[in-house]
MIVEXVEX-845733 format. One record per residue (C-alpha): residue number from 1; x negated, y, z negated. Coordinates in steps of 0.2 Angstrom, whole numbers, plus 5000, padded with zeros to 4 digits. Layout:
<nodes>
+-----+------+------+------+
! seq !    x !    y !    z !
+-----+------+------+------+
! NUM !    X !    Y !    Z !
...
+-----+------+------+------+
</nodes>
This chain:
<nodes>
+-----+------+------+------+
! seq !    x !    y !    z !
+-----+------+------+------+
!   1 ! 5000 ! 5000 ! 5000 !
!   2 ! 4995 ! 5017 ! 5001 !
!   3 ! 4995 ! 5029 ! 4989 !
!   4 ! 5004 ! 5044 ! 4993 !
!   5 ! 4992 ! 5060 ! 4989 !
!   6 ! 5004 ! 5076 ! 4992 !
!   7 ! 5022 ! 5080 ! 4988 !
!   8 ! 5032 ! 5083 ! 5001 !
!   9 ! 5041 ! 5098 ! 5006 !
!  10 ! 5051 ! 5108 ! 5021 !
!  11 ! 5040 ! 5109 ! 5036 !
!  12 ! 5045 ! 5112 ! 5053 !
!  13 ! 5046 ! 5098 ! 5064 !
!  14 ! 5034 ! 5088 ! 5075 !
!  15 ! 5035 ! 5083 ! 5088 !
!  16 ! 5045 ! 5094 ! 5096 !
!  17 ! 5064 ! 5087 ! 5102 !
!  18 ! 5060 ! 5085 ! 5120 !
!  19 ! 5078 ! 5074 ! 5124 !
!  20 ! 5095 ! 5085 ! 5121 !
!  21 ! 5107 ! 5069 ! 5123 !
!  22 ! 5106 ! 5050 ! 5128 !
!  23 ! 5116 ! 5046 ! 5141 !
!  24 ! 5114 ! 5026 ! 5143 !
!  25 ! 5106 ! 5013 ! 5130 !
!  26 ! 5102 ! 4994 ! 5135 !
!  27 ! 5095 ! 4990 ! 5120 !
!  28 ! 5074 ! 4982 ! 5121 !
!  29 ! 5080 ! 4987 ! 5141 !
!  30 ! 5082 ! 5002 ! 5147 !
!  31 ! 5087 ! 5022 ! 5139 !
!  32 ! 5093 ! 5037 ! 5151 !
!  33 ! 5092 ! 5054 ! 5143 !
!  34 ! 5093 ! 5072 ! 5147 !
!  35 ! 5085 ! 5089 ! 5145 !
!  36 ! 5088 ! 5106 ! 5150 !
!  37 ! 5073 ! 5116 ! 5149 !
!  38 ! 5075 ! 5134 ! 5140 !
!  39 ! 5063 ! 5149 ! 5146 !
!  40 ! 5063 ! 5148 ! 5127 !
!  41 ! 5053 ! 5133 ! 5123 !
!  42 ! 5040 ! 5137 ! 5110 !
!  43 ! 5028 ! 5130 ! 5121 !
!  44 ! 5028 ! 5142 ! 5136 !
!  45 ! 5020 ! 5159 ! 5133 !
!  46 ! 5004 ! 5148 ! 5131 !
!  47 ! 5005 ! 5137 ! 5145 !
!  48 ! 5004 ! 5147 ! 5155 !
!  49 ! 5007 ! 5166 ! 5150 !
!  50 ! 5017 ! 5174 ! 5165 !
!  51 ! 5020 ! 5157 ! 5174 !
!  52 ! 5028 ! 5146 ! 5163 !
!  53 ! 5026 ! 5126 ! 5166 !
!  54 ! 5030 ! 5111 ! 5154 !
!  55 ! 5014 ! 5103 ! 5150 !
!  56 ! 5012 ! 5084 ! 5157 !
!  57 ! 5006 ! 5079 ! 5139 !
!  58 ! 5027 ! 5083 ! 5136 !
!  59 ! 5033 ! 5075 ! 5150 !
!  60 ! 5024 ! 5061 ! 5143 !
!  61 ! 5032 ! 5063 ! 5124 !
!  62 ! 5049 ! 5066 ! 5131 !
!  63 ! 5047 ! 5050 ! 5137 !
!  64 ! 5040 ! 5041 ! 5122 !
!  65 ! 5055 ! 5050 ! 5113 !
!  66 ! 5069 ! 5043 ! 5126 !
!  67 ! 5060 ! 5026 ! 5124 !
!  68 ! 5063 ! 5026 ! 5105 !
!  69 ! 5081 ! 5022 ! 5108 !
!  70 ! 5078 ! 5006 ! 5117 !
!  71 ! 5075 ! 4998 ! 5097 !
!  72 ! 5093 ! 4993 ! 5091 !
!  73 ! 5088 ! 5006 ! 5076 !
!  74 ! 5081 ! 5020 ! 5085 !
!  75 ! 5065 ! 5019 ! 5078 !
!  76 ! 5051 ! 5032 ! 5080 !
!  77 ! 5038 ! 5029 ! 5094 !
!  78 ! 5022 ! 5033 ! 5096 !
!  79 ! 5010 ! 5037 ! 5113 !
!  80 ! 4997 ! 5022 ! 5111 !
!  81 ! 4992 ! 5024 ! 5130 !
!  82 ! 4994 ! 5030 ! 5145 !
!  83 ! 4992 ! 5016 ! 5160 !
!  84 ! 4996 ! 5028 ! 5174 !
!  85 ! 5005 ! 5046 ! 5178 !
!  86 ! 5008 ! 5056 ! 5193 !
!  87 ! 5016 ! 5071 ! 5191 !
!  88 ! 5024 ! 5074 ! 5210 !
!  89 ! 5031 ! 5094 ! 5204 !
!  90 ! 5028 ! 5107 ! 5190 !
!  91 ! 5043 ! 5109 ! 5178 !
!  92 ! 5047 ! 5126 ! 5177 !
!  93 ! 5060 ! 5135 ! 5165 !
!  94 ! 5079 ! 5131 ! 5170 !
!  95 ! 5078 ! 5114 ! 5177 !
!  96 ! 5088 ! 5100 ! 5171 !
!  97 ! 5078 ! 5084 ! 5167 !
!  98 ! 5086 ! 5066 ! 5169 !
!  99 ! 5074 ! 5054 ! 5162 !
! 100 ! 5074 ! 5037 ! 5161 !
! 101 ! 5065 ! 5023 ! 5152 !
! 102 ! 5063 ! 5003 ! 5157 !
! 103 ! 5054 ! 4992 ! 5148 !
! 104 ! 5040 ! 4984 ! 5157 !
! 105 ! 5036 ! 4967 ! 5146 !
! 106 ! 5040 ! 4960 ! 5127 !
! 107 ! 5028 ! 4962 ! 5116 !
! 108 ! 5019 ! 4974 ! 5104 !
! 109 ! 5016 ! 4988 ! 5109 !
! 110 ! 5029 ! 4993 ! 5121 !
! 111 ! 5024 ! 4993 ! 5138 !
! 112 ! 5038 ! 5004 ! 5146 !
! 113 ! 5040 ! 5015 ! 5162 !
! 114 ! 5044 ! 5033 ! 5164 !
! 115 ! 5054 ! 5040 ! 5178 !
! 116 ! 5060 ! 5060 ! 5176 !
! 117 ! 5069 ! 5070 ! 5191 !
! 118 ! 5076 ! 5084 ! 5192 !
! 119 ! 5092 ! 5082 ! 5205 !
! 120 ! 5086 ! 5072 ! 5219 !
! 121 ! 5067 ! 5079 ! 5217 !
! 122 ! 5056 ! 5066 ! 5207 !
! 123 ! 5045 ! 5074 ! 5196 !
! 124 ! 5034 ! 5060 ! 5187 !
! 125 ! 5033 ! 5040 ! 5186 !
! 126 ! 5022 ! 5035 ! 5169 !
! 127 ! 5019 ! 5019 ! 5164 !
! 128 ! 5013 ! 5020 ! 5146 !
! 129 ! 5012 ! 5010 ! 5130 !
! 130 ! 5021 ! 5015 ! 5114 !
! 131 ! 5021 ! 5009 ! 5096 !
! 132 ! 5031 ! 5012 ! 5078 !
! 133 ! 5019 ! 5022 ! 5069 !
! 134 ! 5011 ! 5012 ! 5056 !
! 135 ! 5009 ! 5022 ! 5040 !
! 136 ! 5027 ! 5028 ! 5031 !
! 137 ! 5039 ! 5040 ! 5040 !
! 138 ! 5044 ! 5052 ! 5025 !
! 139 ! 5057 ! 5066 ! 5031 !
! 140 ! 5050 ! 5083 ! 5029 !
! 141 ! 5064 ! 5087 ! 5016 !
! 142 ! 5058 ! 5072 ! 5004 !
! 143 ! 5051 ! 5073 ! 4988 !
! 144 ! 5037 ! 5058 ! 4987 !
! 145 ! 5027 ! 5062 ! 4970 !
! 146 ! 5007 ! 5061 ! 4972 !
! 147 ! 5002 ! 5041 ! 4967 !
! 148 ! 5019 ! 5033 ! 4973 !
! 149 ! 5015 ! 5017 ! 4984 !
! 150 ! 5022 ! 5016 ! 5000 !
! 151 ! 5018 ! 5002 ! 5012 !
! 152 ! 5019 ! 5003 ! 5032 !
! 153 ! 5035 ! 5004 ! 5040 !
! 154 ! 5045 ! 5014 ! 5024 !
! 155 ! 5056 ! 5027 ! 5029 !
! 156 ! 5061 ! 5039 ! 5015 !
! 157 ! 5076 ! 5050 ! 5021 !
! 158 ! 5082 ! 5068 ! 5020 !
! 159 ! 5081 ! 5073 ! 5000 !
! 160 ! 5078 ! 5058 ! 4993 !
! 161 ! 5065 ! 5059 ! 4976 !
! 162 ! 5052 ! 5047 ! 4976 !
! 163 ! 5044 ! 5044 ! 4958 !
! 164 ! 5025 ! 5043 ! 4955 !
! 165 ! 5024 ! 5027 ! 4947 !
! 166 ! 5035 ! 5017 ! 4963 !
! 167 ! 5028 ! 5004 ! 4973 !
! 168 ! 5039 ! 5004 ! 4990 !
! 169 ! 5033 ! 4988 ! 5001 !
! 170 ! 5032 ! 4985 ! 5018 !
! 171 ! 5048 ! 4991 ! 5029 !
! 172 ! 5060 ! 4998 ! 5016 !
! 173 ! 5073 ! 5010 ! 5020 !
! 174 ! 5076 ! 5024 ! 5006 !
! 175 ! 5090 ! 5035 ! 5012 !
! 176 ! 5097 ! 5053 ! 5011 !
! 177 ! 5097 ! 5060 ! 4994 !
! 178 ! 5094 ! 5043 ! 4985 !
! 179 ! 5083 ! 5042 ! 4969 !
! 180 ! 5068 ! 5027 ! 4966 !
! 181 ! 5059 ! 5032 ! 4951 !
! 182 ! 5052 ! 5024 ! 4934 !
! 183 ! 5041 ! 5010 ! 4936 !
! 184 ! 5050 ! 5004 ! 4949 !
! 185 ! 5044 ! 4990 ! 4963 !
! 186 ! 5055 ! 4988 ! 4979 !
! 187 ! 5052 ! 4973 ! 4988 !
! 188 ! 5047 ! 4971 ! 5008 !
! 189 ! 5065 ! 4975 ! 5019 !
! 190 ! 5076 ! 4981 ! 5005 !
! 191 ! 5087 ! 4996 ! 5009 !
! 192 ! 5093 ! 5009 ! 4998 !
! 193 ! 5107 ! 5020 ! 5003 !
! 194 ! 5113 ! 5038 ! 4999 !
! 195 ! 5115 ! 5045 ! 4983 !
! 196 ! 5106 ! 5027 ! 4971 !
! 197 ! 5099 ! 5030 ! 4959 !
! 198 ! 5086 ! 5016 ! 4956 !
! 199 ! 5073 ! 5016 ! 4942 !
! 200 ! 5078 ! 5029 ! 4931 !
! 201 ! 5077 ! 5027 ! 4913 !
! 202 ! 5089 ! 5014 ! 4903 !
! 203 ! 5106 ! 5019 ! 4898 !
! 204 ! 5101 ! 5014 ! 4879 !
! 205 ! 5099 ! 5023 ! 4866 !
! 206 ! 5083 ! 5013 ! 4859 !
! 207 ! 5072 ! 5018 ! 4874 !
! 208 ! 5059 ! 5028 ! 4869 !
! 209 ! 5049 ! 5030 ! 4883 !
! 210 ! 5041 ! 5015 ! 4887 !
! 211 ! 5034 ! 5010 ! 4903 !
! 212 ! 5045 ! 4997 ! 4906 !
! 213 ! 5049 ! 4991 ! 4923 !
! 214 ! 5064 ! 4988 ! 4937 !
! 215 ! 5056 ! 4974 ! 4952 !
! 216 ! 5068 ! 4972 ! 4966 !
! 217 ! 5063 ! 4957 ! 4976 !
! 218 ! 5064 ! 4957 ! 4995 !
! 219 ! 5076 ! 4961 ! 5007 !
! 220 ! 5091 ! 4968 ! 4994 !
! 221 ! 5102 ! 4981 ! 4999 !
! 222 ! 5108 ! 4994 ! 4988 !
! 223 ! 5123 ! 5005 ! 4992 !
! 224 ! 5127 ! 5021 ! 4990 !
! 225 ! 5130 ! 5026 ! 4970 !
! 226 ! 5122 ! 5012 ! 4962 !
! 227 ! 5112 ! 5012 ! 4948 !
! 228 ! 5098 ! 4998 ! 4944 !
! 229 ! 5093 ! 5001 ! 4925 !
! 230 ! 5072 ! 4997 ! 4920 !
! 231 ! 5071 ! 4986 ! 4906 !
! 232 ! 5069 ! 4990 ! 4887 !
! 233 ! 5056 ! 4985 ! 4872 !
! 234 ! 5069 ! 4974 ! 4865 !
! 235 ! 5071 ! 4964 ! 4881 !
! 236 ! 5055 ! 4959 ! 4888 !
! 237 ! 5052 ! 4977 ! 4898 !
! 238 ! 5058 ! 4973 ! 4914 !
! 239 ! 5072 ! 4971 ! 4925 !
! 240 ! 5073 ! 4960 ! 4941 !
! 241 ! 5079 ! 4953 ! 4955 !
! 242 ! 5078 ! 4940 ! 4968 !
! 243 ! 5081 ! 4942 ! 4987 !
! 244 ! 5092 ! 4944 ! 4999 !
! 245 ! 5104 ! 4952 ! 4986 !
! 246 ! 5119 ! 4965 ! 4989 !
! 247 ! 5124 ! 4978 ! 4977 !
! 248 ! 5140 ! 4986 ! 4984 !
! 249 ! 5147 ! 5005 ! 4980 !
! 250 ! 5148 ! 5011 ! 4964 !
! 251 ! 5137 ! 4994 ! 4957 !
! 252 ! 5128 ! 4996 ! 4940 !
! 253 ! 5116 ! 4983 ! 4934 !
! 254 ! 5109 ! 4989 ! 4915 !
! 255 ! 5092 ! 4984 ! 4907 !
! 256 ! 5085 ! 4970 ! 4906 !
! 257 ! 5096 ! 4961 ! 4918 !
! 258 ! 5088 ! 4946 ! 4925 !
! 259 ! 5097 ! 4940 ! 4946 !
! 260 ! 5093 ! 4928 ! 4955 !
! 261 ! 5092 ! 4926 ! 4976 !
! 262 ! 5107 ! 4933 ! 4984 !
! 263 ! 5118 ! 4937 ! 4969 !
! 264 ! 5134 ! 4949 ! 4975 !
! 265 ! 5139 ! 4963 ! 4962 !
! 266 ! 5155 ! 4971 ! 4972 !
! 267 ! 5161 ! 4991 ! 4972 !
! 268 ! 5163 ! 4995 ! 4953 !
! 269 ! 5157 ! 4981 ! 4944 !
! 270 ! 5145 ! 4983 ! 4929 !
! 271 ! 5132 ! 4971 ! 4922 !
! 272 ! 5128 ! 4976 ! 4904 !
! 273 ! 5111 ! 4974 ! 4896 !
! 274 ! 5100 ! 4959 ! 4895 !
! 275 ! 5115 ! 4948 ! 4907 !
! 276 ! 5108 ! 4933 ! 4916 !
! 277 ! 5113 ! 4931 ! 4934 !
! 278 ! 5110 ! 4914 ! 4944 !
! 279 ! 5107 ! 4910 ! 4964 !
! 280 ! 5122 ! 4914 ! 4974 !
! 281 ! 5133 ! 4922 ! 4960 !
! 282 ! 5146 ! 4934 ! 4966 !
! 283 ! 5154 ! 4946 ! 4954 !
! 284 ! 5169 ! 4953 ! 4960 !
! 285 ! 5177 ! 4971 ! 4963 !
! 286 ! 5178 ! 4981 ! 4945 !
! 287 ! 5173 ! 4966 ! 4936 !
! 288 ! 5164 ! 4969 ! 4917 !
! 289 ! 5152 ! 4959 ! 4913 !
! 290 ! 5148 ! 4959 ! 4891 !
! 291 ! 5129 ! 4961 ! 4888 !
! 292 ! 5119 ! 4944 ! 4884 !
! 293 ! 5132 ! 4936 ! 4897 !
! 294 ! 5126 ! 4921 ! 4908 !
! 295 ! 5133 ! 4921 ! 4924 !
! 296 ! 5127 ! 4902 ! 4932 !
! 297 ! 5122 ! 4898 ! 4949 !
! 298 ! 5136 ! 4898 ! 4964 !
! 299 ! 5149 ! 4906 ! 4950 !
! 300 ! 5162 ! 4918 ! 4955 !
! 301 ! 5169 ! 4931 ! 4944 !
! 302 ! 5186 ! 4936 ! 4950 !
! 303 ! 5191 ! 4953 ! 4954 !
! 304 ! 5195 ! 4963 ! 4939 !
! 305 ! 5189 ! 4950 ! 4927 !
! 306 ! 5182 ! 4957 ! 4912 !
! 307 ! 5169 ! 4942 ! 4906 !
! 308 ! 5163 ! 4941 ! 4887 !
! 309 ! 5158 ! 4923 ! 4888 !
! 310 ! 5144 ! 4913 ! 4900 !
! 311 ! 5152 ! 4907 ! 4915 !
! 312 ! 5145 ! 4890 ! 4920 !
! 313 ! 5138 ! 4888 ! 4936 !
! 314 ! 5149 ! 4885 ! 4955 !
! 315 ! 5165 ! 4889 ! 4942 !
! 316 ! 5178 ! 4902 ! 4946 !
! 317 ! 5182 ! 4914 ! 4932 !
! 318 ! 5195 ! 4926 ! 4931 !
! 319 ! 5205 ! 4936 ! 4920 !
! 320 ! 5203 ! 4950 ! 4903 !
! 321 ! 5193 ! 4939 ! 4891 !
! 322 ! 5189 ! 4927 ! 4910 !
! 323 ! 5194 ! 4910 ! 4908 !
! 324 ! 5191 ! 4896 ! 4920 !
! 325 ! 5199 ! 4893 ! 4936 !
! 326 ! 5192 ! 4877 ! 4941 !
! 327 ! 5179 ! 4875 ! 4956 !
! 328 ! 5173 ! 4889 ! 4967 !
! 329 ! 5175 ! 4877 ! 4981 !
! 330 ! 5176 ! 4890 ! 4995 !
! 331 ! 5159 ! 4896 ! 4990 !
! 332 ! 5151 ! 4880 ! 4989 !
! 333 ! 5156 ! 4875 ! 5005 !
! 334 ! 5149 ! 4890 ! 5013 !
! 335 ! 5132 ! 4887 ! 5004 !
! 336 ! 5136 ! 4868 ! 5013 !
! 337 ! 5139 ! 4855 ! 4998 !
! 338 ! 5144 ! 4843 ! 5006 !
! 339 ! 5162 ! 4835 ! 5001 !
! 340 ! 5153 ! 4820 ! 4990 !
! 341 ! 5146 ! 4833 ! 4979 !
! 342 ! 5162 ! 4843 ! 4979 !
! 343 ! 5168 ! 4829 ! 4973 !
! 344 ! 5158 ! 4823 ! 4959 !
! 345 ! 5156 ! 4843 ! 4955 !
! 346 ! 5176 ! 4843 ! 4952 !
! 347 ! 5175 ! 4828 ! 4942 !
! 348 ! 5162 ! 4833 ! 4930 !
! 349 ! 5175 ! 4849 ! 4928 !
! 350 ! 5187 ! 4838 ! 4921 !
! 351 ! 5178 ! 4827 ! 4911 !
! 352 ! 5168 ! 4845 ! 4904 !
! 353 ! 5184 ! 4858 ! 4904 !
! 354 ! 5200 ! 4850 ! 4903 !
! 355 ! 5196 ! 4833 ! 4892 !
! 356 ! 5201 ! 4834 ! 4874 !
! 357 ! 5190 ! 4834 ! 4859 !
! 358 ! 5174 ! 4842 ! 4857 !
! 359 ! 5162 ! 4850 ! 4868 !
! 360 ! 5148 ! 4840 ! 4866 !
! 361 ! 5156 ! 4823 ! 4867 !
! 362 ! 5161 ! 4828 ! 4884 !
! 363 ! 5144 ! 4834 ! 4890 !
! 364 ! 5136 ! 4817 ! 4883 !
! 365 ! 5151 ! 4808 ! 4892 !
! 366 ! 5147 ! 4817 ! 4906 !
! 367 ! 5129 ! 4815 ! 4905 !
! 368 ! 5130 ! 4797 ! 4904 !
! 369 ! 5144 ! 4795 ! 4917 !
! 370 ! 5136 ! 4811 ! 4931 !
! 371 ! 5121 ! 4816 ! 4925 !
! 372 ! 5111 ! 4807 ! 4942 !
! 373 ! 5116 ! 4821 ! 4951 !
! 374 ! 5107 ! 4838 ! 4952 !
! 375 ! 5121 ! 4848 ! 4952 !
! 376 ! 5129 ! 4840 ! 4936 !
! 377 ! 5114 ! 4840 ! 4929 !
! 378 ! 5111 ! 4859 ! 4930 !
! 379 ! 5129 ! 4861 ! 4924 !
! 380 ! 5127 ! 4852 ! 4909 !
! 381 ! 5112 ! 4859 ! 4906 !
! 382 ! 5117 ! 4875 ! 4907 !
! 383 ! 5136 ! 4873 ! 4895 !
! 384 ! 5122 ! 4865 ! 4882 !
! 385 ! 5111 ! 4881 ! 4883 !
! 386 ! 5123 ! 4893 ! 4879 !
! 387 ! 5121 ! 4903 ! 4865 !
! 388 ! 5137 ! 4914 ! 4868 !
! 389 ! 5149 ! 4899 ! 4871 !
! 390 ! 5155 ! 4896 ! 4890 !
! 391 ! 5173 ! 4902 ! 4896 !
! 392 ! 5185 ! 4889 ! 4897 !
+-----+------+------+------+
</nodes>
């Protein structure tokens, strides 16, 4: 990563805009885009003073600019080389560009081919070589503190505050006006939307000022108004998560928290502290989850649920003060169990949730009967490691 020595603030742009509008897009195929060229480009009184022509060098970027919108995400390109140009007439002040870009062969860099005209009067034909810029795009309205670490290919959007002590890795996406501070780690591909706030201190009354830290693991997204809480002394200093995980509008996940890969948290819910979230997890819309809570692998938290017991794991629980609601078979066979499991999975429910007598009699029945089985297995071990009690 690389360490990010100046703060950042307004500055005008470069380079300059050389395309007013994009007409066509093929994407990774071809762009057509135009420009109308102002006796006011900043450019002219320079080149040349009395006799204005655009320079050759911005025919070239106007190009590299048009050929950006070839990448599904318009990424920023850069000139890497220029294979050959002939320029066949000067462009002068008033004319009305038509530009248009082809790519020449897959690969990296870009090998792409330039043709700009002006009516029926061709004016250039550049074939030319382009790449993403390595190093991290930060918009010139960003605030990225000196000794933040941001890895190649981040892009940090319009206003968005970038702490001193973050570590951003390799092709995040921090957008407009959303805060990463703290001791904060965001993992390769994870996108931040407008308006998180990720990192800042935790919503306890305890914290003191610790450096206690918040490690995103790759690939999440975060969506606009989220808040991911750092960890606490009392909790191990550190909150984390796996991959692949999607926190939805108005998500809060508080200190100390501990999710797996690809845990759900829908619009509005809110994980207190120190809650423990398994693989594949979904909490639903609005749900409230009690600190200390486990939430097991595969589990689904119904919409509005309001859960104050540990919720074993591929189990469905719903409801103020969530009880069970038996298998969360749809999930499961998304994630492919395959309809033996299913099976035996919904057989251990019994024996485990709706047998009479007590608890651990039906995990040793269970245990005896199922425990062969991985998934059983983890289930049981699970209902016997609770220290909160499991819904039911």
């Amino acid at each position: 990563m690389t360490p990010h020595a100046e703060p950042r603030g307004p500055s005008p742009a470069f380079p300059y805009a050389l395309i007013d509008r994009v007409l066509e897009v093929e994407a990774g195929v071809r762009a057509v885009g135009t420009k109308l060229v102002s006796a006011n480009e900043p450019y002219f009184p320079g080149h040349f003073p009395g006799a204005p022509v655009l320079p050759g060098v911005l025919v070239c970027e106007a190009l590299v600019q048009l050929g950006a919108h070839l990448a599904e995400d318009a990424e920023e390109l850069r000139l890497v080389a220029v294979d050959r140009a002939r320029f066949r007439r000067p462009v002068l002040p008033g004319d009305a560009l038509r530009l248009e870009v082809t790519r020449r062969a897959p690969g990296s860099p870009w090998q792409l081919r330039g043709v700009v005209s002006v009516g029926t009067a061709l004016v250039a034909e550049v074939d030319f070589a382009a790449a993403v810029p390595a190093g991290p795009r930060i918009h010139p309205t960003a605030a990225v503190a000196r000794g933040a670490e941001l890895d190649q290919g981040v892009t940090v959007g319009p206003y968005a505050v970038v702490g001193r002590h973050v570590r951003i890795a390799a092709g995040c996406r921090i957008g407009a006006h959303a805060v990463i501070d703290g001791w904060t780690t965001l993992g390769a591909g994870t996108r931040v939307f407008s308006f998180a706030s990720v990192g800042s201190i935790p919503q306890d009354l305890k914290y003191r000022g610790e450096p206690s830290t918040l490690e995103l693991g790759a690939a999440n997204i975060v969506r606009e108004f989220v808040s991911i809480n750092p960890g606490t002394a009392a909790g191990g200093m550190a909150t984390r998560t796996g991959k692949g995980c999607l926190f939805m509008v108005n998500a809060h996940v508080g200190h100390d928290c501990r999710l797996g890969d690809h845990v759900i948290v829908s619009p509005g819910a809110a994980l207190g502290g120190h809650v423990t979230v398994e693989d594949h997890a979904i909490i639903g819309g609005l749900v409230g989850v009690h600190q200390f809570v486990r939430i097991g692998e595969s589990a689904l938290c119904a919409a509005g649920a309001m859960v104050s017991m540990d919720v074993p794991p591929y189990c469905v629980a719903a409801g103020d003060r969530a009880r069970l609601h038996g298998l969360n078979a749809v999930g499961l066979r998304r994630r492919g169990f395959t309809p033996a499991t299913l099976a035996t999975l919904k057989r251990a429910y019994r024996m485990l949730f709706q047998a009479s007598g007590a608890r651990r009699d039906a995990v040793a029945r269970t245990r005896e009967a199922l425990g062969h089985v991985r998934e059983v297995a983890h289930l049981l071990d699970f209902v016997v490691a609770s220290q909160r009690g499991v819904c039911r």
